[in-house]
C-alpha positions as YAML, in Angstrom:
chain: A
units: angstrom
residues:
- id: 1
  name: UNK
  ca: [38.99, 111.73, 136.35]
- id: 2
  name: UNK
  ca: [42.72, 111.31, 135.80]
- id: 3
  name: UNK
  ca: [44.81, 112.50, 138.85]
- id: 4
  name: UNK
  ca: [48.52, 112.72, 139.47]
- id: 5
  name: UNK
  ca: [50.10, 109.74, 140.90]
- id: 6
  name: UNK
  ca: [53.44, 109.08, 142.61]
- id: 7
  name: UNK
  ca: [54.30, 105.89, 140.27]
- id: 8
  name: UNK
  ca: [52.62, 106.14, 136.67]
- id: 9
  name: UNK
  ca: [53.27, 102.79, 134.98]
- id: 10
  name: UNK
  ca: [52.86, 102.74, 131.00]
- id: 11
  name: UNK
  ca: [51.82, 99.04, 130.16]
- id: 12
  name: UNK
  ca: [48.86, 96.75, 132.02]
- id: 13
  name: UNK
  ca: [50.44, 93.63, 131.25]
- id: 14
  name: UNK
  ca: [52.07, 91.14, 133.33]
- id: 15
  name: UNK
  ca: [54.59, 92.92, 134.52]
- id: 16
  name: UNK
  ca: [53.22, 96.42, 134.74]
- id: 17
  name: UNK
  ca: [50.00, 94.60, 136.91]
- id: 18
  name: UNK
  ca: [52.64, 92.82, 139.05]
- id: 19
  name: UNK
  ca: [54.74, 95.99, 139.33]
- id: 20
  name: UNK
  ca: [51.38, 98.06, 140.82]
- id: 21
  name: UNK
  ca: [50.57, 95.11, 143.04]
- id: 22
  name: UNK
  ca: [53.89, 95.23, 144.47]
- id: 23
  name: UNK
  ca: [54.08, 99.52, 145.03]
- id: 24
  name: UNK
  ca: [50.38, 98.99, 146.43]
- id: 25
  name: UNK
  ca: [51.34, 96.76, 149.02]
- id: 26
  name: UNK
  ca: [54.15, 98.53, 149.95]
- id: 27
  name: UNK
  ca: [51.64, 101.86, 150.50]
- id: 28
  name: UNK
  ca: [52.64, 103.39, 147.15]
- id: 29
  name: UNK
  ca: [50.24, 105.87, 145.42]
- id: 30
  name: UNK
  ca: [50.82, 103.87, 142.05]
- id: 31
  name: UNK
  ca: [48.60, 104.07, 138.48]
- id: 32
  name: UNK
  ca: [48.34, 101.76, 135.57]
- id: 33
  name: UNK
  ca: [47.90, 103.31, 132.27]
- id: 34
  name: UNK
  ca: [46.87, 100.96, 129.61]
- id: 35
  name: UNK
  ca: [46.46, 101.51, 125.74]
- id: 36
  name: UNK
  ca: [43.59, 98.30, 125.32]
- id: 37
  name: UNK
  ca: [40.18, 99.24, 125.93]
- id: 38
  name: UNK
  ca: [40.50, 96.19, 128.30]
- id: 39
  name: UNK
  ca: [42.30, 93.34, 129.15]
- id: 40
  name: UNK
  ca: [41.40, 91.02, 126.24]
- id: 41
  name: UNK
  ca: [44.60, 90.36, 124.36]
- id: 42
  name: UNK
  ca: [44.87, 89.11, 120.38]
- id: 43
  name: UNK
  ca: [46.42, 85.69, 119.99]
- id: 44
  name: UNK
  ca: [48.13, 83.26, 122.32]
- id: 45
  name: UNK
  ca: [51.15, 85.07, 123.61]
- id: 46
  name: UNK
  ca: [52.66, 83.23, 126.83]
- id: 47
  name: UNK
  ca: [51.48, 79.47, 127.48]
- id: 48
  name: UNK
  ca: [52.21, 78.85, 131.22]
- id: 49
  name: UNK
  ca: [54.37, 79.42, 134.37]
- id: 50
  name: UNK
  ca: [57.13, 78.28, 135.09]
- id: 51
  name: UNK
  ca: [58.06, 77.15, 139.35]
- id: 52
  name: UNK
  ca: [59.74, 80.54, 140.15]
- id: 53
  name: UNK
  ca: [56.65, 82.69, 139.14]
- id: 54
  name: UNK
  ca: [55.11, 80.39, 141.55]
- id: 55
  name: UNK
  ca: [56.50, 80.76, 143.97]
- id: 56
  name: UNK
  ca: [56.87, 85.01, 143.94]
- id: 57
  name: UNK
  ca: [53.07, 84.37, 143.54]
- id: 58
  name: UNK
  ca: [52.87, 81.81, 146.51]
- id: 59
  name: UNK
  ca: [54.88, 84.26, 148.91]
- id: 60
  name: UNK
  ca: [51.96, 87.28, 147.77]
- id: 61
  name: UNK
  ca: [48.98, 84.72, 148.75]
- id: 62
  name: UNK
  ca: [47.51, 84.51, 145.30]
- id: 63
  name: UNK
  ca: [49.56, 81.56, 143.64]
- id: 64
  name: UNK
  ca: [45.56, 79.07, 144.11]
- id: 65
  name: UNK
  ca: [44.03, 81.85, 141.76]
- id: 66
  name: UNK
  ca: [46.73, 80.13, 139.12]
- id: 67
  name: UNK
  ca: [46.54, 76.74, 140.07]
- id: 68
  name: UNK
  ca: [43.03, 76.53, 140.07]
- id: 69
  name: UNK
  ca: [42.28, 78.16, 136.81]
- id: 70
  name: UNK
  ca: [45.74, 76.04, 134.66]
- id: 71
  name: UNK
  ca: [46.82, 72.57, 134.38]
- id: 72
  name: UNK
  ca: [49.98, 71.39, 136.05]
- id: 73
  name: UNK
  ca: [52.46, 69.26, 133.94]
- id: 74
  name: UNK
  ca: [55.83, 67.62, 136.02]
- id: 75
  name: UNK
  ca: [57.53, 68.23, 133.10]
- id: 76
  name: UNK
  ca: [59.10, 71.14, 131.05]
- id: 77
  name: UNK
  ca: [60.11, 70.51, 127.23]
- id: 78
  name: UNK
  ca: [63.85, 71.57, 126.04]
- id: 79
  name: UNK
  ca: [64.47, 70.87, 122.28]
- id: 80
  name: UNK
  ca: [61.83, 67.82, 121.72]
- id: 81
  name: UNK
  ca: [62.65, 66.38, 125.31]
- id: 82
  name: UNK
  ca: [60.77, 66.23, 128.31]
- id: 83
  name: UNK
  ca: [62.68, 66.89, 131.73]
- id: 84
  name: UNK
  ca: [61.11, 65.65, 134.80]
- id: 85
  name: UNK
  ca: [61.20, 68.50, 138.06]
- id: 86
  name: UNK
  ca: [59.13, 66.46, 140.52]
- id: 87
  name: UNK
  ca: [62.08, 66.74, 142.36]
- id: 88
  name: UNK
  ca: [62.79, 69.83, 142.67]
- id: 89
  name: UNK
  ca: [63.15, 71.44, 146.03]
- id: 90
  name: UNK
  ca: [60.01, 73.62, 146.20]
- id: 91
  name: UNK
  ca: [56.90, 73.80, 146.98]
- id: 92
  name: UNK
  ca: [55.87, 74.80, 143.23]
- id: 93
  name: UNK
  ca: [57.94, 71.61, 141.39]
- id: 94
  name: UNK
  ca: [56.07, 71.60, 138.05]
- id: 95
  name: UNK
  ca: [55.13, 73.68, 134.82]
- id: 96
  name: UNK
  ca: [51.76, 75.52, 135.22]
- id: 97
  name: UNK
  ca: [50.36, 75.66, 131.62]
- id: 98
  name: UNK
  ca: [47.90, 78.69, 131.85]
- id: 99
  name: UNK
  ca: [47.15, 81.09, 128.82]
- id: 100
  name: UNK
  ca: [48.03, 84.99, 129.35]
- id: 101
  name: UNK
  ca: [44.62, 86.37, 129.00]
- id: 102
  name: UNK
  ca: [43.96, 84.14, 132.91]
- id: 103
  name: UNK
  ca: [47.29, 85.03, 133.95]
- id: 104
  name: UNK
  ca: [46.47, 88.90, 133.43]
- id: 105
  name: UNK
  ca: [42.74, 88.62, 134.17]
- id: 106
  name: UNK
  ca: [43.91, 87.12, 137.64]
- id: 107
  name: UNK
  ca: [46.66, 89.77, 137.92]
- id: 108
  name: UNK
  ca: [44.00, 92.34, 137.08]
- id: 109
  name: UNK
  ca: [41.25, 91.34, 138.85]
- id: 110
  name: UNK
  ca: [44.22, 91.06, 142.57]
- id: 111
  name: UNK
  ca: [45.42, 94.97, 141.31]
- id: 112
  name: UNK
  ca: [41.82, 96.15, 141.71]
- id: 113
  name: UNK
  ca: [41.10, 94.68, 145.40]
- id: 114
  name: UNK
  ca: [44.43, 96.29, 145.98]
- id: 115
  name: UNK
  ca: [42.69, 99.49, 144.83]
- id: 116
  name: UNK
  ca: [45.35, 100.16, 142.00]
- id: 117
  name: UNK
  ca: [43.68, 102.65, 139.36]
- id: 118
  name: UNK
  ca: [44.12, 100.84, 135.71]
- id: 119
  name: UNK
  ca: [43.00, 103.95, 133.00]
- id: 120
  name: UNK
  ca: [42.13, 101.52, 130.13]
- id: 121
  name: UNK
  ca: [42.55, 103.35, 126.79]
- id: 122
  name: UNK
  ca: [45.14, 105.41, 127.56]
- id: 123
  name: UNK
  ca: [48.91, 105.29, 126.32]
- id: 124
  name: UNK
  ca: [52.04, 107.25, 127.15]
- id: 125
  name: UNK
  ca: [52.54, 109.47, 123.93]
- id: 126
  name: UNK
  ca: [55.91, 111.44, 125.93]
- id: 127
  name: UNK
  ca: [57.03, 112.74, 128.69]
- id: 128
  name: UNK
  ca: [59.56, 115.28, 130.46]
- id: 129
  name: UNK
  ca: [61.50, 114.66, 133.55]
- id: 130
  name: UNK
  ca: [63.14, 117.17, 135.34]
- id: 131
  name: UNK
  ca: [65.05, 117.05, 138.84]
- id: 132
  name: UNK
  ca: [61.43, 116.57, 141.19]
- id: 133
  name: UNK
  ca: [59.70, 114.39, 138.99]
- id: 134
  name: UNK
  ca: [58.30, 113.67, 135.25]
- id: 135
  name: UNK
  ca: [55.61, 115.32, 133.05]
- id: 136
  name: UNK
  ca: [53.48, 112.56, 131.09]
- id: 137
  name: UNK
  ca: [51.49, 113.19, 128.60]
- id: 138
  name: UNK
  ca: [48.85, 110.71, 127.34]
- id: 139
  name: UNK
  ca: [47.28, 110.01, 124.06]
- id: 140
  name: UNK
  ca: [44.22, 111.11, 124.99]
- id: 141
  name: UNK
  ca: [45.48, 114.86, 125.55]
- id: 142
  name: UNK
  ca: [45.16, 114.29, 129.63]
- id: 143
  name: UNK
  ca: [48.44, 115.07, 131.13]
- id: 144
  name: UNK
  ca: [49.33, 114.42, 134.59]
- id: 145
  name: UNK
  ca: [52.50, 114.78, 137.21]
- id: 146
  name: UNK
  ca: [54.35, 111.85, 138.62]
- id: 147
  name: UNK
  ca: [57.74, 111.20, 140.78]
- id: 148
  name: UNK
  ca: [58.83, 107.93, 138.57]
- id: 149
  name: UNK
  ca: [57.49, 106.87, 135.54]
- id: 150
  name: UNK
  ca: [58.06, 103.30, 134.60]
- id: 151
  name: UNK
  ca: [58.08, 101.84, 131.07]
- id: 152
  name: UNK
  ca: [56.29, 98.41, 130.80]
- id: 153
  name: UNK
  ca: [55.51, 98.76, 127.89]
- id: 154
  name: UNK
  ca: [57.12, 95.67, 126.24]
- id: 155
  name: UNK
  ca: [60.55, 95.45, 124.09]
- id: 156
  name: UNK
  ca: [59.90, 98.24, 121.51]
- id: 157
  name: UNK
  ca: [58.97, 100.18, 124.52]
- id: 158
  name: UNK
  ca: [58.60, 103.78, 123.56]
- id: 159
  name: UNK
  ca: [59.29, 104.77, 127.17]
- id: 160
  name: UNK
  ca: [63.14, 103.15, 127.01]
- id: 161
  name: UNK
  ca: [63.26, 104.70, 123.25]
- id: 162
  name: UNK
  ca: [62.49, 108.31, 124.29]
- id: 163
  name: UNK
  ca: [64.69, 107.98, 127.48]
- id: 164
  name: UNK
  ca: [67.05, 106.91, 125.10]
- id: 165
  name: UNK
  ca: [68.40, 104.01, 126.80]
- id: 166
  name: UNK
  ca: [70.85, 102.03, 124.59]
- id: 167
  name: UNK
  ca: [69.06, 97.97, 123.94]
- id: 168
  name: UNK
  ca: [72.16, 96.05, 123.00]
- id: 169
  name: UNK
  ca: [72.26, 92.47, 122.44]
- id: 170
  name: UNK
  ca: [72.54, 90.20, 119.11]
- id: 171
  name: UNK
  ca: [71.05, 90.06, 115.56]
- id: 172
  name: UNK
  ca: [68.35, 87.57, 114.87]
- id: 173
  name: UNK
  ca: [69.37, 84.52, 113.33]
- id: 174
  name: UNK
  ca: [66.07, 82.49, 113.13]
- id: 175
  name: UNK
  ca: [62.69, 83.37, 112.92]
- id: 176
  name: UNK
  ca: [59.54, 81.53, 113.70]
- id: 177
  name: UNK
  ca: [55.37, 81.81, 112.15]
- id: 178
  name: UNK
  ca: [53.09, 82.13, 115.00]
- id: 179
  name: UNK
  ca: [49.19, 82.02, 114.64]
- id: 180
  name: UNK
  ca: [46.02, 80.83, 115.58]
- id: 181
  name: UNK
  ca: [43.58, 80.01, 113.15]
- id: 182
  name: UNK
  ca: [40.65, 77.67, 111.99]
- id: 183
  name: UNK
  ca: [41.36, 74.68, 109.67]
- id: 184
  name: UNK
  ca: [38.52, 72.54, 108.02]
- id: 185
  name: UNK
  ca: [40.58, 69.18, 108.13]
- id: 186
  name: UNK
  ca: [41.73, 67.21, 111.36]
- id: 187
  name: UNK
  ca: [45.35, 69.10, 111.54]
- id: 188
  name: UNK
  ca: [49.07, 66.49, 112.51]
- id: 189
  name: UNK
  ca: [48.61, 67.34, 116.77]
- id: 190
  name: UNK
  ca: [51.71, 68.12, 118.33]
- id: 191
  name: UNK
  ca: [55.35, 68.34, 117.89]
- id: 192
  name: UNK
  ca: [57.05, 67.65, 114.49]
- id: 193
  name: UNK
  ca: [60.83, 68.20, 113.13]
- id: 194
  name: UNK
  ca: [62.52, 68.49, 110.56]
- id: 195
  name: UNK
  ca: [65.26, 70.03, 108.48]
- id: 196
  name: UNK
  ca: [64.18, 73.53, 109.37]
- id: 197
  name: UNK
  ca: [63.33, 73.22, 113.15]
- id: 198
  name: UNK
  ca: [60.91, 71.78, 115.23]
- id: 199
  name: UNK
  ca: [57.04, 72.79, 114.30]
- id: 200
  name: UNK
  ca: [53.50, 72.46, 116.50]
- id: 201
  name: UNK
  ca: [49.96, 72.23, 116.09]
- id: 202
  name: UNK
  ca: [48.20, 72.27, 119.05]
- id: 203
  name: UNK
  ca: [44.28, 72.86, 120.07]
- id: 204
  name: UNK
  ca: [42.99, 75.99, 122.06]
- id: 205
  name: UNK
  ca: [40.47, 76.41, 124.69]
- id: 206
  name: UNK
  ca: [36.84, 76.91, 123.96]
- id: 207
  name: UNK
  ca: [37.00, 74.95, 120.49]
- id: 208
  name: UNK
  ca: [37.79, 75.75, 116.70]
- id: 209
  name: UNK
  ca: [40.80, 77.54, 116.82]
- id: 210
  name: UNK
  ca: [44.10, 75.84, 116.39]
- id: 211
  name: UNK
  ca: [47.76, 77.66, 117.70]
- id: 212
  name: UNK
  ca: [50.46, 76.84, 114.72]
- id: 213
  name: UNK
  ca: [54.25, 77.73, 115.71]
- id: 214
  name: UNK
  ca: [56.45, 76.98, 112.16]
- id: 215
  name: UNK
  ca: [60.46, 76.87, 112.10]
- id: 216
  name: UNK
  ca: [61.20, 79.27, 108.98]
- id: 217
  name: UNK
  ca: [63.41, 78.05, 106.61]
- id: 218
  name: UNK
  ca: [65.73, 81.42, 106.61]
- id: 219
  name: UNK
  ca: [65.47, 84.31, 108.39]
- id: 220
  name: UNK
  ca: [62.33, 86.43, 108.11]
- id: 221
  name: UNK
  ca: [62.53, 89.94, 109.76]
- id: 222
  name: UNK
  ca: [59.82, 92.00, 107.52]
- id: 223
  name: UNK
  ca: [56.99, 92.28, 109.11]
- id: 224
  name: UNK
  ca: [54.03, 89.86, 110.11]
- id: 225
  name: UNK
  ca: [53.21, 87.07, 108.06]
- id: 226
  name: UNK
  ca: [50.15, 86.65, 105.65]
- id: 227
  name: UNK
  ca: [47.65, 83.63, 105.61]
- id: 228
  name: UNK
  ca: [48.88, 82.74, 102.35]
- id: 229
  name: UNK
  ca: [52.63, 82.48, 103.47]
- id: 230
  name: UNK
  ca: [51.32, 80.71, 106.60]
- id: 231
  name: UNK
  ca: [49.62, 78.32, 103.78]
- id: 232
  name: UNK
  ca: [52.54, 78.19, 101.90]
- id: 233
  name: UNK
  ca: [54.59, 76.97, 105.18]
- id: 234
  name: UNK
  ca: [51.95, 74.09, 106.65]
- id: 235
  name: UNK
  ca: [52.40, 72.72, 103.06]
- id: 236
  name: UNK
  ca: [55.99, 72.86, 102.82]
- id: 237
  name: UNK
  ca: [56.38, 71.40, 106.11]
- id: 238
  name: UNK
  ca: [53.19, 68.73, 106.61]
- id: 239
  name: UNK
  ca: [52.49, 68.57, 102.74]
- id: 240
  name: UNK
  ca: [49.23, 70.35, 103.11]
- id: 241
  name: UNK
  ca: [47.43, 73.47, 104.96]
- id: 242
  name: UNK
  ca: [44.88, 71.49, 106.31]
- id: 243
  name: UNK
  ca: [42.50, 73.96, 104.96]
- id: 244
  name: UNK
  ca: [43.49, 76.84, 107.16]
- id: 245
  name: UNK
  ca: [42.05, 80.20, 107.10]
- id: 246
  name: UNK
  ca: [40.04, 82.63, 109.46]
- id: 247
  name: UNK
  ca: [42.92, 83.80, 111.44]
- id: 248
  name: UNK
  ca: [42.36, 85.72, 114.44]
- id: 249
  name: UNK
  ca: [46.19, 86.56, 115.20]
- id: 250
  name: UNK
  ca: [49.34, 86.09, 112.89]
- id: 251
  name: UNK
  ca: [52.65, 87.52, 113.83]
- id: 252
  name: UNK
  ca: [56.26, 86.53, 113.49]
- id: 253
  name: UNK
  ca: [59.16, 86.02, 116.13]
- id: 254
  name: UNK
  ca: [63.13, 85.31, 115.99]
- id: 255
  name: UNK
  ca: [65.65, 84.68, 118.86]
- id: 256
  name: UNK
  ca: [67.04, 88.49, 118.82]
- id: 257
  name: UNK
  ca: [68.52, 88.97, 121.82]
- id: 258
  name: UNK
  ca: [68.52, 92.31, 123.92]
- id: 259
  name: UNK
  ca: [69.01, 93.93, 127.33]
- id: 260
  name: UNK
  ca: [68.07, 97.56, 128.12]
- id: 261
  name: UNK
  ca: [72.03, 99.05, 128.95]
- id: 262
  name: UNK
  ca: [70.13, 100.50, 131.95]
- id: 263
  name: UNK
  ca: [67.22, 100.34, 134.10]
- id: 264
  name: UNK
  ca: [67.00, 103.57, 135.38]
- id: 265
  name: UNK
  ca: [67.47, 107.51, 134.25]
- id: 266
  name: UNK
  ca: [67.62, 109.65, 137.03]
...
């Protein structure tokens, strides 16, 4: 049964979970509403933690659900080298590497002792404010009342596009392969560069799969990439594929760079 709620937050990922956890502990009648069925996300996405999250985490009590579930490095990379924090002045002086699917699962699993409602399924499709509140309607027909809504819903959120809130910021000029996929020889582990950029191959959890993160040679802004242009790339770059194919999650990202011109109308 979907209710009204003073806070209706459109997105149940990291920040929209941390968001509720926050409004619940402050004693805030607060919703998620999330377009996945559940919390299982496609591909790799984030990698780790870095010793600020930590801490916020630390100071809510929860920071050992992390730590106990990701493996801590000393170290964070920057352009092919490896700067030591071990002596930084915290608590929390080291990189947490930790997949998003834990760090949301954990998030999720803290929202729901906090009693936060997540309605799994269920996506903003528009809404109308007025001077008491906002009117939000969801995909599924339901419509319900709020006092705020709050858009996060990612960075082609449709909440800041319908709002209308300006994103300014700069062009891409790069643009990078991302995937993870199944190869049927022994891929080149790690970190390789060359003309183009810098390039990895690393292994993922439970087995088979393989994360791949290519340099492109030029700027590529059209769209996600296809197996064969991912085949076409390992080649270019390693002088074979390695056999690669049965991807589970291919996608494409550049260094664009944008900032919502507001957080907040009315």
């Amino acid at each position: 049964m979907i209710s009204d709620h003073a806070v209706v937050i459109a997105g149940g990922g990291p920040t929209g979970l941390m968001l509720a956890g926050e409004l619940a502990l402050a004693g805030v009648d607060v919703a998620i509403f999330e377009r996945r069925p559940d919390q299982k996300l496609a591909g790799l996405r984030a990698g780790g933690l870095h010793a600020r999250t930590l801490e916020v985490l630390d100071q809510r009590g929860i920071v050992d659900r992390f730590l106990s579930q990701g493996q801590i490095s000393p170290s964070v990379g920057f352009h092919m080298i490896r700067l030591g924090i071990s002596d930084f002045p915290t608590r929390h002086n080291y990189l947490l590497a930790l997949r998003q699917n834990h760090i949301e699962r954990i998030l999720a699993d803290w929202v729901g002792e906090l009693k936060v409602p997540i309605y799994r399924g269920h996506e903003v499709a528009g809404f109308a404010q007025d001077d008491s509140g906002v009117d939000v309607e969801l995909s599924t027909g339901h419509r319900l009342r709020a006092a705020y809504l709050v858009g996060c819903d990612g960075g082609r959120s449709t909440i800041r596009k319908a709002t209308g809130i300006e994103f300014a910021g700069w062009d891409p000029t790069m643009s990078w392969m991302i995937a993870e996929v199944e190869m049927s020889e022994e891929p080149a582990w790690g970190f390789r560069s060359n003309a183009s950029g810098i390039h990895a191959l690393g292994k993922i959890e439970g087995g088979k799969k393989v994360g791949v993160v290519l340099t492109e040679p030029r700027l590529e802004a059209r769209g996600e990439p296809t197996l064969r242009e991912l085949s076409e790339a390992l080649t270019a770059i390693y002088g074979t594929d390695f056999g690669v194919h049965s991807p589970t999650w291919l996608s494409r990202f550049t260094d664009m760079t944008r900032q919502a011109a507001a957080y907040r109308d009315r």
